[in-house]
C-alpha positions as CSV (number, residue, x, y, z in Angstrom):
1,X,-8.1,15.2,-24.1
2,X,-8.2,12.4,-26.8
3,X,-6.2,9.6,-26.7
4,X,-4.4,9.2,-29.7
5,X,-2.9,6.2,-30.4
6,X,0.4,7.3,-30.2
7,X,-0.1,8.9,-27.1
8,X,-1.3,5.2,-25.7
9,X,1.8,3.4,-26.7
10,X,3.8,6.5,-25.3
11,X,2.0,6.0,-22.3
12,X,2.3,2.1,-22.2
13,X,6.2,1.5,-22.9
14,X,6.8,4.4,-20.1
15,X,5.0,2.1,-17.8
16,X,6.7,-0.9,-18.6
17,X,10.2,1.7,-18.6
18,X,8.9,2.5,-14.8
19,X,8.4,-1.5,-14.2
20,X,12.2,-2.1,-15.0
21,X,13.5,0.3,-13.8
22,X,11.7,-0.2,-10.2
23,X,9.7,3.5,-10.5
24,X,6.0,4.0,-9.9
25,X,5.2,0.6,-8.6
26,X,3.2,0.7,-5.2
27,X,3.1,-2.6,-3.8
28,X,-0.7,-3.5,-3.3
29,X,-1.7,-0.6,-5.1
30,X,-1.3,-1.4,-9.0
31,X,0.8,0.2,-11.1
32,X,1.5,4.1,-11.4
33,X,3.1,6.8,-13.9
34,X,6.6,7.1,-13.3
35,X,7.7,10.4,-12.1
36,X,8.4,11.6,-16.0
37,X,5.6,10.7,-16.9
38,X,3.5,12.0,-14.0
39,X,4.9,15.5,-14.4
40,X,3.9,16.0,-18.0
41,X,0.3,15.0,-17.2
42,X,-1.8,18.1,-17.3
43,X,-3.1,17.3,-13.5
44,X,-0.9,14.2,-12.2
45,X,-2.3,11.0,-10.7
46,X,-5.9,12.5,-12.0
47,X,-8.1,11.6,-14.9
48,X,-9.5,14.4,-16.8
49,X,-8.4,18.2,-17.7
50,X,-11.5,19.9,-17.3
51,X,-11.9,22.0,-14.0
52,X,-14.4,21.5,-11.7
53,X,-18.2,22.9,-12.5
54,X,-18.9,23.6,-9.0
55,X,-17.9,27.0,-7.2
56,X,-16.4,26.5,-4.3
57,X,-16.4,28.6,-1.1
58,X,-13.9,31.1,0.1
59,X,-11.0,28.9,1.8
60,X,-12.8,25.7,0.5
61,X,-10.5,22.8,2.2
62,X,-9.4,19.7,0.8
63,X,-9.0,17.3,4.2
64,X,-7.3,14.4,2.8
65,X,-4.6,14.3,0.6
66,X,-0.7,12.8,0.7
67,X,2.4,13.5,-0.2
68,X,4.9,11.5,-1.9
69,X,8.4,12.7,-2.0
70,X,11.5,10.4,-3.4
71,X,13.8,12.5,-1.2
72,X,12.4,10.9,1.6
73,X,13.0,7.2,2.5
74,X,10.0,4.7,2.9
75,X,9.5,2.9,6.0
76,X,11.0,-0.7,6.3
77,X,7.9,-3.0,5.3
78,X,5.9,-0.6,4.0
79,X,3.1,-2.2,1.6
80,X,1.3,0.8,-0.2
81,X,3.8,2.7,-1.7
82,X,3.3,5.2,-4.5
83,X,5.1,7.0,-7.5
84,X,6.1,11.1,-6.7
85,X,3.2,12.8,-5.6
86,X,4.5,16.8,-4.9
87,X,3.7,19.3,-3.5
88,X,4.1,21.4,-7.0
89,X,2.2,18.7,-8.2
90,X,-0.7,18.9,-5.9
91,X,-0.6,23.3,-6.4
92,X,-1.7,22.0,-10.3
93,X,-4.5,19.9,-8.5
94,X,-5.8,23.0,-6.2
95,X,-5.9,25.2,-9.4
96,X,-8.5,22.7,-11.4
97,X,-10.7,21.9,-8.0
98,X,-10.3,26.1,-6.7
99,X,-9.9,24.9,-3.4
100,X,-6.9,27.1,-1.3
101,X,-6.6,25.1,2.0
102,X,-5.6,21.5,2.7
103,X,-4.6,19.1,4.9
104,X,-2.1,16.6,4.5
105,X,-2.3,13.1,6.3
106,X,1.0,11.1,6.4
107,X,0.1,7.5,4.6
108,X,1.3,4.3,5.5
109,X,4.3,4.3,3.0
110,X,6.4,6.5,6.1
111,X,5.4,4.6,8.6
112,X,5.9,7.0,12.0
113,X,8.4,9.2,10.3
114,X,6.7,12.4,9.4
115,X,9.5,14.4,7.3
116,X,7.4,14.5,4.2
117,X,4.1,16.0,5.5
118,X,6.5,18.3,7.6
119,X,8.2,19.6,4.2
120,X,5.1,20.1,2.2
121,X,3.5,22.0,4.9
122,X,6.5,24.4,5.0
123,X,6.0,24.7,1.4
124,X,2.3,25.5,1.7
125,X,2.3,27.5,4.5
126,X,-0.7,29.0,6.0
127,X,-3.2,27.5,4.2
128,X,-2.4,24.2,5.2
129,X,-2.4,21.9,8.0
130,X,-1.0,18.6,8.6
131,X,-2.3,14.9,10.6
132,X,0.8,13.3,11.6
133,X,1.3,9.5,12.4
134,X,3.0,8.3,15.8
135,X,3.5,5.8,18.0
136,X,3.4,5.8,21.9
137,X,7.3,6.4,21.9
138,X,6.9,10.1,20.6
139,X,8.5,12.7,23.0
140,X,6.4,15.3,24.1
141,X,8.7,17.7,22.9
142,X,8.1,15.8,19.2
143,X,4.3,16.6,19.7
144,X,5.2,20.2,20.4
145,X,7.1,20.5,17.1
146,X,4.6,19.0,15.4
147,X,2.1,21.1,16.2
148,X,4.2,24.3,15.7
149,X,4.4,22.8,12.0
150,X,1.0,23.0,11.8
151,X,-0.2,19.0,12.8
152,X,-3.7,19.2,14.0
153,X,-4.7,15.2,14.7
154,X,-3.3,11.9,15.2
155,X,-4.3,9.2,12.4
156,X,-4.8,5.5,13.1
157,X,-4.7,3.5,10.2
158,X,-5.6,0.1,11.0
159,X,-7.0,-1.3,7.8
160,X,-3.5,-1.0,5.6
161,X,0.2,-1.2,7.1
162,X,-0.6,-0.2,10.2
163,X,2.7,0.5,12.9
164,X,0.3,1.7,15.7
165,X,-2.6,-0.3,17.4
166,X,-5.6,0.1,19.5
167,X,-3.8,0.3,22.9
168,X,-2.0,3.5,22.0
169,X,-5.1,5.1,21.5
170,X,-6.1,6.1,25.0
171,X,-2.5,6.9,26.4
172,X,-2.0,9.3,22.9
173,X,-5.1,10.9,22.8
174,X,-4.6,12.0,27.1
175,X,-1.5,13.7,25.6
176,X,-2.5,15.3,22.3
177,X,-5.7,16.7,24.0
178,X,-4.2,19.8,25.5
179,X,-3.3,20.7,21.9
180,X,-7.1,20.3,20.8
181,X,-6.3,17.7,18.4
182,X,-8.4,14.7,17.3
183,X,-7.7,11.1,16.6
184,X,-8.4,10.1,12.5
185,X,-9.6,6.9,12.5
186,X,-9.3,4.2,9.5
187,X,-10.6,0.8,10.9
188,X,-11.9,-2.1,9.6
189,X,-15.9,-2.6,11.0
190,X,-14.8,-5.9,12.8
191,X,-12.3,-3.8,14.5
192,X,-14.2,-1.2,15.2
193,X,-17.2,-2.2,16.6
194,X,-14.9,-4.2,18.5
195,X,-13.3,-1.0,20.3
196,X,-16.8,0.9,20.7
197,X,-16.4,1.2,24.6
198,X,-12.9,2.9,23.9
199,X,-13.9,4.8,21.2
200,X,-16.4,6.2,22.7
201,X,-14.6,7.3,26.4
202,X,-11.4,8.8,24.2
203,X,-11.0,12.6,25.6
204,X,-10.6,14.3,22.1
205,X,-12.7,14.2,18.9
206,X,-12.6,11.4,16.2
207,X,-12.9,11.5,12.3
208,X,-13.3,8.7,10.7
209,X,-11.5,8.2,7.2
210,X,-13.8,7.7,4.1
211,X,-17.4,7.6,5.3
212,X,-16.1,5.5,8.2
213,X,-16.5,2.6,5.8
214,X,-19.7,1.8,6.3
215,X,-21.0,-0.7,4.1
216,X,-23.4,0.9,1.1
217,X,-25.5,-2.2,0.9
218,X,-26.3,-1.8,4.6
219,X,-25.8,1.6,4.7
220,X,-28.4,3.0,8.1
221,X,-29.2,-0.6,9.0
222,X,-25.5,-1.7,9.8
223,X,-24.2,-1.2,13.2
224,X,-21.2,1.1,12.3
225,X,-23.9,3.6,11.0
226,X,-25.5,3.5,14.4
227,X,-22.1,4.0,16.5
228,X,-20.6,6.6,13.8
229,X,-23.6,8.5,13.6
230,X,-24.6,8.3,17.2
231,X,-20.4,10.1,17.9
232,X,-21.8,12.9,15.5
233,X,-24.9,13.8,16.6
234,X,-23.3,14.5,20.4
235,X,-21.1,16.1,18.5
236,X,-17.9,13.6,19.2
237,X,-17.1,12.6,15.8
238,X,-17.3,13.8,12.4
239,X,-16.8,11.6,8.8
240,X,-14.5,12.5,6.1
241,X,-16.8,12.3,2.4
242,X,-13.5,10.5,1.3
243,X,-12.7,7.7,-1.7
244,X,-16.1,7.6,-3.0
245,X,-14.6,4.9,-5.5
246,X,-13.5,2.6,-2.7
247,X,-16.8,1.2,-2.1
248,X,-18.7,1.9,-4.8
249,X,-20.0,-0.9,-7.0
250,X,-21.7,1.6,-9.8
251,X,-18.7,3.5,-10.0
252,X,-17.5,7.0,-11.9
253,X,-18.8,8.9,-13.3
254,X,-21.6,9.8,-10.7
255,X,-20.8,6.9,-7.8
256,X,-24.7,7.1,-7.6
257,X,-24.6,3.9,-4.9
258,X,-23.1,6.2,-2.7
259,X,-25.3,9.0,-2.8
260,X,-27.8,7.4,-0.4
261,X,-24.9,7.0,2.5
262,X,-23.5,10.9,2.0
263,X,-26.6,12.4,2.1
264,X,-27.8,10.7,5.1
265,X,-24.8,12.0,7.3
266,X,-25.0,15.4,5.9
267,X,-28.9,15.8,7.0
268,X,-27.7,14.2,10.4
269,X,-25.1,16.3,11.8
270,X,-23.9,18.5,8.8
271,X,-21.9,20.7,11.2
272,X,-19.8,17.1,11.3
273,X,-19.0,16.1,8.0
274,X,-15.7,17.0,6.1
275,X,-14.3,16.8,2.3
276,X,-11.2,15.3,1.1
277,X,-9.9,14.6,-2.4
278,X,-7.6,11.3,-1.4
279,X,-5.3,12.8,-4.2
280,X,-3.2,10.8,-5.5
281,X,-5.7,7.8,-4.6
282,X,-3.1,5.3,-3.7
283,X,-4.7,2.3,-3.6
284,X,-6.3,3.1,-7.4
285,X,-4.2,1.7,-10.6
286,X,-6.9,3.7,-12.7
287,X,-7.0,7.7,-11.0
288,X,-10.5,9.0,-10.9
289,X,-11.4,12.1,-12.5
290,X,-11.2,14.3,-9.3
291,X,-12.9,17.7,-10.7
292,X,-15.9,15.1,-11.1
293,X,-15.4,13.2,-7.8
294,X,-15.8,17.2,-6.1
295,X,-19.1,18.1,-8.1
296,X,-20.7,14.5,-7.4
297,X,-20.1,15.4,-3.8
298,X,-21.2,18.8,-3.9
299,X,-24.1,17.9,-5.3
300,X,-24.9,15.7,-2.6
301,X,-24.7,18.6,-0.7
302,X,-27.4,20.3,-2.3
303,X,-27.2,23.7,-1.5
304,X,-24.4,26.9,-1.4
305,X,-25.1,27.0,2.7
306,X,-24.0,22.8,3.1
307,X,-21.0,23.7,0.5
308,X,-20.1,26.9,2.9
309,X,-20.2,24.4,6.0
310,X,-18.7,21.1,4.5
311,X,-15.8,22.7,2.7
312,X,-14.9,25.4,4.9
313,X,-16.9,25.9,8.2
314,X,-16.1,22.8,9.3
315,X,-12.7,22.3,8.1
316,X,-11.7,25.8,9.8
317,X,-13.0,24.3,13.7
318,X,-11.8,20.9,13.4
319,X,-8.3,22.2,12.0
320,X,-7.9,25.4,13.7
321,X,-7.5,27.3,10.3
């Protein structure tokens, strides 16, 4: 779509309307559309109109994405917060990628309250499930709903706002096991590599957020490569091919600093590798073109039978689709 000039000023005094007004401003995240202005966006809180060149799979799943939802409260302290982010919005998203399942992960902006992921996976239904985030107060009959909502995993995210810590890790995953979920796991490498010996006993699976943010520049050489990758192999862990533009120092449109990385875990253990979208990117001012961000990662994949297992193999087993 070209950007006229009157389409630029448009957009610029409806960001500075959003500034005073106290809409679409995430704190630590930049700046964002306000809702208006996000909802006349041909695909909201993404760059680009053109679909995605790649053909997906049958039940292709896209296993990381949020909700945002003004008609629920954020938590007290929150730090990343983000402008509307729907469920009707996301629908728009799924139509331009042609994926049909997903799975939505609570971010930090609720803090332990879940009500948001709970409503957008009522509104999706079947072809959705949900990773929910709690601390070690949560009832057992709390886990229960959850799961009958369609929550498959617990996430940990350590790196930004995070209301849990490591020592709930053990106690929560002994009571989420039964319901064959998994732990998600964002953690900085210090931290990490810190908590090997627990990470390694815990009694369910782990997936690590966003190529378990292993440095690029290291990439096989750095020791959270060898722990990650070591989990995967037996078969204990798999890695979400998540937020490409987090790390990457080349950047869009082909991220080509991270080729290297996602192609070494697919060969390793390809029946452990995921895909997820990180619609709507909360931590990016700029969006990323996502129907670009999907074929740069399918063609890392290289081939319709890695596509077939990455997007929906492995999503089915690890979510119970």
């Amino acid at each position: 779509m070209q950007d006229h000039p009157s389409r630029r000023v448009f957009l610029r005094r409806g960001v500075q309307l959003g500034i005073g007004i106290g809409i679409g401003i995430g704190i630590g995240a930049g700046i964002h559309l306000p809702h208006a202005l996000a909802q006349s966006e041909p695909y909201p809180h993404s760059t680009g109109s053109e679909p995605a060149a790649s053909r997906l799979p049958q039940d292709a799943c896209d296993c990381h994405m949020h909700i945002y939802d003004p008609r629920f409260a954020w938590a007290p302290g929150a730090k990343l917060l983000h402008a509307p982010a729907t469920v009707a919005m996301y629908r728009r998203l799924q139509q331009r990628l042609g994926t049909t399942r997903n799975v939505v992960v609570t971010p930090s902006a609720y803090g332990v309250d879940n009500s948001c992921t709970l409503d957008a996976l009522a509104q999706l239904g079947a072809a959705a499930r949900g990773v929910a985030v709690v601390n070690d107060q949560v009832s057992d009959a709390e886990l229960q709903r959850l799961h009958q909502a369609g929550v498959r995993g617990l996430r940990f995210n350590l790196a930004v706002g995070s209301v849990t810590t490591v020592e709930m890790m053990e106690p929560l995953a002994r009571r989420i096991a039964p319901l064959g979920w998994h732990l998600q796991v964002n953690m900085p490498n210090e931290l990490l590599l810190a908590n090997r010996t627990l990470l390694s006993k815990l009694p369910v699976p782990l997936v690590f957020d966003h190529f378990a943010r292993i440095p690029l520049q290291a990439g096989p050489a750095h020791p959270v490569f060898d722990f990650v990758t070591g989990l995967m192999r037996e078969q204990r862990a798999s890695v979400k091919l998540s937020g490409a533009y987090l790390y990457s120092k080349r950047g869009a449109p082909d991220y080509e600093d991270v080729a290297p990385l996602a192609r070494t875990l697919v060969q390793l253990a390809p029946s452990q590798v995921v895909w997820g979208s990180d619609w709507p990117h909360p931590t990016e001012q700029h969006k990323p073109d996502d129907a670009r961000l999907l074929d740069v990662m399918t063609s890392w994949l290289g081939s319709e039978a890695l596509m077939r297992t990455v997007l929906a193999d492995n999503p089915a087993r690890l979510y119970q689709f």
